[in-house]
N, C-alpha and C positions, 0 to 999 in steps of 0.2 A: 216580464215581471209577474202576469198574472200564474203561468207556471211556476214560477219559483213561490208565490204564496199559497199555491194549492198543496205542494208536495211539504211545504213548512208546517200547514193544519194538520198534513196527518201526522207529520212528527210530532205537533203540540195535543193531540186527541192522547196517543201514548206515554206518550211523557211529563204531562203536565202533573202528576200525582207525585213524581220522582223530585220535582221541583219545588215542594211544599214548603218542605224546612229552608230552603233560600229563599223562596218569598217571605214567607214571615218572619227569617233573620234581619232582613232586610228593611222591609215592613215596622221589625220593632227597634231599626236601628231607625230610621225616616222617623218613628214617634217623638222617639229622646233624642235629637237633634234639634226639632223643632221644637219642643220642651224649651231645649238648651236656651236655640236661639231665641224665643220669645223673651226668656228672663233677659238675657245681655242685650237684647235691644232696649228692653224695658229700664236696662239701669242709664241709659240717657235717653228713655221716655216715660211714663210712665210707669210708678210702680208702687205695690201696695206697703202701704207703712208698719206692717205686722213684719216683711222680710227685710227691707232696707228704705231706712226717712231720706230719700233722696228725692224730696217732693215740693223742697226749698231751691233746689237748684236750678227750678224752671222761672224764680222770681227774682227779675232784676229792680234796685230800691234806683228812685233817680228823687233829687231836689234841688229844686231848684234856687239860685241865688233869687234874693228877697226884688232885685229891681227887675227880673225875668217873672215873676209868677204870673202865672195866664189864664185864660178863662179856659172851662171847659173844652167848649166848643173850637177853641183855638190851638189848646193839647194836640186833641182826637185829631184836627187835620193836618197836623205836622207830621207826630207819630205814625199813625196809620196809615203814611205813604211807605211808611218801612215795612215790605210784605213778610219778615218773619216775627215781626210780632203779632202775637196773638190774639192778647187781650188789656186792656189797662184796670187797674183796680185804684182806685179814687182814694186818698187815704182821708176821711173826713171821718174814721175812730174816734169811737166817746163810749164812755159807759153807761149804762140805760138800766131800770131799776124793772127785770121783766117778774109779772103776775101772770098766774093761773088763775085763766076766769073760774073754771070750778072744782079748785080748792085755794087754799092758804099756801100753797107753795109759791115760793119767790126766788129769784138768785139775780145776781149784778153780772152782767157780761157787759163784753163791748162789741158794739155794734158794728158793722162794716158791708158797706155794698161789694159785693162778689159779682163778676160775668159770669153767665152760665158756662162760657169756656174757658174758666180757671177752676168751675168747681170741682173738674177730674183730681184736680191737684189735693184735694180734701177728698178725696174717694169717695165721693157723689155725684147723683147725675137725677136729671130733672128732666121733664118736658113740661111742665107749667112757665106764665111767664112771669107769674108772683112765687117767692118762694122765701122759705123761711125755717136755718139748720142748728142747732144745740151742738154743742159736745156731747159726746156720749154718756158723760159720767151725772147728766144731769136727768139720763131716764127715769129717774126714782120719783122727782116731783116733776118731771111735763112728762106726759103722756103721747104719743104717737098722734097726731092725727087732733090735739086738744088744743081747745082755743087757747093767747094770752094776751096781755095788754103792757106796754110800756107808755110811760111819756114823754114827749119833748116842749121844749120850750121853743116856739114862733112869734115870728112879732107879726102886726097886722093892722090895719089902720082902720081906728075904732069912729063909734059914729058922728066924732065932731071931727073929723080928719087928721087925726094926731098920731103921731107911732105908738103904738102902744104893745105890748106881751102878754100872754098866757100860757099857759099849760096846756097841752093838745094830746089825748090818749090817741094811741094806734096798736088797730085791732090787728093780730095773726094768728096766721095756722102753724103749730110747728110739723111742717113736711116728715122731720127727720132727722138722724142724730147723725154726726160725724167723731173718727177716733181723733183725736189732737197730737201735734208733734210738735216738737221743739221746733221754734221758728224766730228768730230774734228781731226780726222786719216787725212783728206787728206783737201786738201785747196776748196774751192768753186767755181764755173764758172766750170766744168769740163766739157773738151768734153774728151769722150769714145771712145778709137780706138781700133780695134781687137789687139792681146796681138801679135801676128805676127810682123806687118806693124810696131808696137812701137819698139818691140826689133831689128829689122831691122832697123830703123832710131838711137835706141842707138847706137846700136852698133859701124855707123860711127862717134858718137861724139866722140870716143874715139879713139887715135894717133895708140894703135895699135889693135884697134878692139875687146878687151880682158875686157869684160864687167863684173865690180865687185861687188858684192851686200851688198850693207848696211843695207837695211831696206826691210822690203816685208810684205805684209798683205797675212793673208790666212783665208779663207774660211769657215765654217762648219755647214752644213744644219740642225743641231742637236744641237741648245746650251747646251746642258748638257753634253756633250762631251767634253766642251771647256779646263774641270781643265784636264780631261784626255790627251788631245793633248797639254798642255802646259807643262803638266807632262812628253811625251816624247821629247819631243823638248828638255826641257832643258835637258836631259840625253845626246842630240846629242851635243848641243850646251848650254854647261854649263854657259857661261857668256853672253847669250843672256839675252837681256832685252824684257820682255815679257807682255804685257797689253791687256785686252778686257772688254769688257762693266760689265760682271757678276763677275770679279775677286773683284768687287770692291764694286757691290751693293748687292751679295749674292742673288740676289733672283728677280723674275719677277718683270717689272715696276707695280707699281701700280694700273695701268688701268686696266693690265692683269690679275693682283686676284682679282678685283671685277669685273670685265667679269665673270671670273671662279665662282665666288660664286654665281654672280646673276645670272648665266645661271643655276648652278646646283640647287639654290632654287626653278628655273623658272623651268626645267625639274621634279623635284618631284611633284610639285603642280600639273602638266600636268598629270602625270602617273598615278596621284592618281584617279582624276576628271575623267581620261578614263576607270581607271581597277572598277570604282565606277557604271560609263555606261556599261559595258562590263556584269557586277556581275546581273544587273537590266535588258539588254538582255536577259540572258541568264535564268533568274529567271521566266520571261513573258515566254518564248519558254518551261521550263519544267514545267510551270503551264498550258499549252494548250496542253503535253503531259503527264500529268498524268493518261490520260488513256492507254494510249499506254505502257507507264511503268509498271503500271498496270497488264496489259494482259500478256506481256510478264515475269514478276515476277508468275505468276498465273501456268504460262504453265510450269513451270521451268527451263525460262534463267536464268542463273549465274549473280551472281550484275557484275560480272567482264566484260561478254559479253555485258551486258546493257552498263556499262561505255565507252567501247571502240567503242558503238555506238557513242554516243554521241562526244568524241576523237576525234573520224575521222571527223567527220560532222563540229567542233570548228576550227581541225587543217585546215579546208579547208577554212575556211571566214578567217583565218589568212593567210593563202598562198596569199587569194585574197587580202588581207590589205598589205602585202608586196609588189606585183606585182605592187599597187597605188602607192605606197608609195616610191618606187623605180623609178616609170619613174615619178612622178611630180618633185622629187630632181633634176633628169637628166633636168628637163625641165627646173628650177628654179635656178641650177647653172650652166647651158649653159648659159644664160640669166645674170647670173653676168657676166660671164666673157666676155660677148656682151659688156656688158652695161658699165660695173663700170671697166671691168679689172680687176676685181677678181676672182684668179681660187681656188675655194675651194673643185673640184672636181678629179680634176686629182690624187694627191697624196694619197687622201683618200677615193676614189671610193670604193674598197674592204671593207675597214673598216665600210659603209653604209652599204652596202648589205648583210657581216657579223651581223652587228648590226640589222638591219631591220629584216630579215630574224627568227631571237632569239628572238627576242622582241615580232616580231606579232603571232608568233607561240606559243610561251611562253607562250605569257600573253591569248592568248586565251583560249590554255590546260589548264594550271593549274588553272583558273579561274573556266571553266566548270567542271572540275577533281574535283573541292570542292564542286562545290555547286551538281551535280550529286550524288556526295559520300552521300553526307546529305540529300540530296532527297530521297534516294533509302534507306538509313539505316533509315527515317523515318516510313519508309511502315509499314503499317499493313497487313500482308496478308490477318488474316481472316475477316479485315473489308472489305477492296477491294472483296473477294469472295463474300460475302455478296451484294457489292452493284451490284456486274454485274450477281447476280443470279434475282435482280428485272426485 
């Protein structure tokens, strides 16, 4: 083995410059694949609502029958024995009359505790554990980063022990705007407050603090999972009424199967047009080594030994196609997520490197592996003797 990788460097020291334009064919075939594949993964995970509003379809509505409604805490240990859900969001929506502490700007949204792991679904992300998000369109009067106040009404038991109500201001920071989408689950204008601060102000709406649940969306980063989690749900909660985006349309929006087709028509063509370059590389390098092949057929290497020259020397411009091919992706989806706000790296980093790594090694070997084999089983030996006896 260690013979055949020594005699393999020096064929990669001479040839490696002949092999450019198939690494980087390849290379910039590995980019826009993964390109590809990020978007069609993205159209049943996430994805930014500038390309396609499929960001409803992570949110399943459940309500429950009036003699089922249950406390909080009695939700949360039922549901979240179900490991593909994600998150629950509390539907206790109200409209809130929000002020800018320093100006006169005002506007009416409605209110709603958000999990930090639903906020993806609003194209936002946070590491605070108080937070607090606008639509976009109300940049003009809240400023970034500027105080305001809304209020609620609490009851509270005043100093002769009696129930009584007031009006309660609650101070925030607006973190941050988010773009708005059609979403028919919940009302529009929303401002987004951490799922905390909200059950916290429910809770005093209510006379004796004992917060009951009607309705709640959940979560799940996997739509295909959705018939499965409606599946157990209703086993928990048999007369819950249950609705989500896919129960209804059976099958990806429209956008998203001719993504998928035309990505997959657009990646064959590609793979073809590079393994086409790769085949005519590779065909140029053992046509400037047929003597070499030659010689060593002559002296009595093994075709087997010959091949695994060549193996080695193939799998190495493929190592080096991955290595490109790997950090321009890092460069080119760092740079979405600068730029556009799109992360199509994080989630599916692995599945690149997997993918890249098969591909460029892959397509190199068994490319050279054929045409080597048919190279070598062409030989004549005793012509070849013949001519290097001139």
């Amino acid at each position: 083995m260690s013979k055949v990788i020594s005699v393999s460097k020096i064929f990669i020291k001479s040839n490696v410059k002949k092999f450019t334009s198939s690494i980087l064919s390849l290379a910039s075939f590995l980019l826009i694949v993964n390109l590809l594949l990020g978007i069609i993964l993205s159209t049943t995970g996430i994805f930014s609502d500038s390309l396609t509003d499929n960001n409803t379809m992570h949110f399943m509505e459940v309500i429950f029958d009036s003699a089922n409604e249950g406390s909080i805490d009695e939700i949360k240990e039922n549901l979240y024995k179900i490991n593909k859900i994600e998150s629950i969001v509390w539907d206790f929506c109200h409209p809130i009359m929000l002020n800018a502490v320093d100006s006169d700007a005002n506007a009416i949204l409605n209110i709603i505790g958000i999990p930090k792991e639903a906020l993806k679904y609003f194209n936002i992300t946070t590491d605070k554990s108080e937070y607090f998000f606008i639509p976009s369109r109300q940049k003009g009067s809240f400023s970034k980063g500027s105080e305001a106040v809304f209020e609620e009404g609490e009851y509270f038991i005043n100093e002769e022990g009696n129930l009584d109500s007031k009006l309660v201001n609650h101070q925030v920071i607006i973190d941050d705007y988010y773009k708005e989408f059609d979403f028919d689950m919940l009302p529009p204008d929303l401002a987004l407050i951490d799922e905390a601060r909200m059950l916290a102000i429910t809770e005093r709406m209510y006379p004796d603090g004992k917060v009951h649940v009607h309705r709640i969306l959940v979560t799940c980063d996997d739509i295909s999972s959705m018939k499965d989690i409606e599946t157990q749900i209703s086993q928990i909660y048999p007369d819950a009424t249950i609705r989500y985006s896919l129960k209804y349309s059976k099958e990806l929006p429209t956008f998203s199967v001719m993504l998928i087709t035309g990505s997959s028509i657009i990646i064959v063509i590609l793979l073809i047009i590079c393994i086409i370059n790769i085949r005519n590389n590779v065909n140029q390098i053992l046509d400037t080594r047929n003597r070499d092949i030659g010689l060593l057929t002559l002296f009595g290497t093994g075709d087997k030994y010959i091949k695994s020259i060549f193996i080695h020397e193939f799998s190495f411009y493929g190592f080096i196609t991955f290595i490109i091919a790997t950090l321009s992706n890092l460069i080119l989806f760092v740079l979405f997520k600068m730029v556009l706000r799109l992360d199509l790296l994080t989630d599916y980093f692995l599945i690149y490197l997997i993918l890249n790594l098969t591909i460029s090694v892959l397509v190199f070997c068994l490319v050279s592996f054929l045409q080597i084999s048919r190279r070598v089983k062409k030989l004549n030996k005793a012509k070849l003797f013949k001519e290097f006896l001139k």
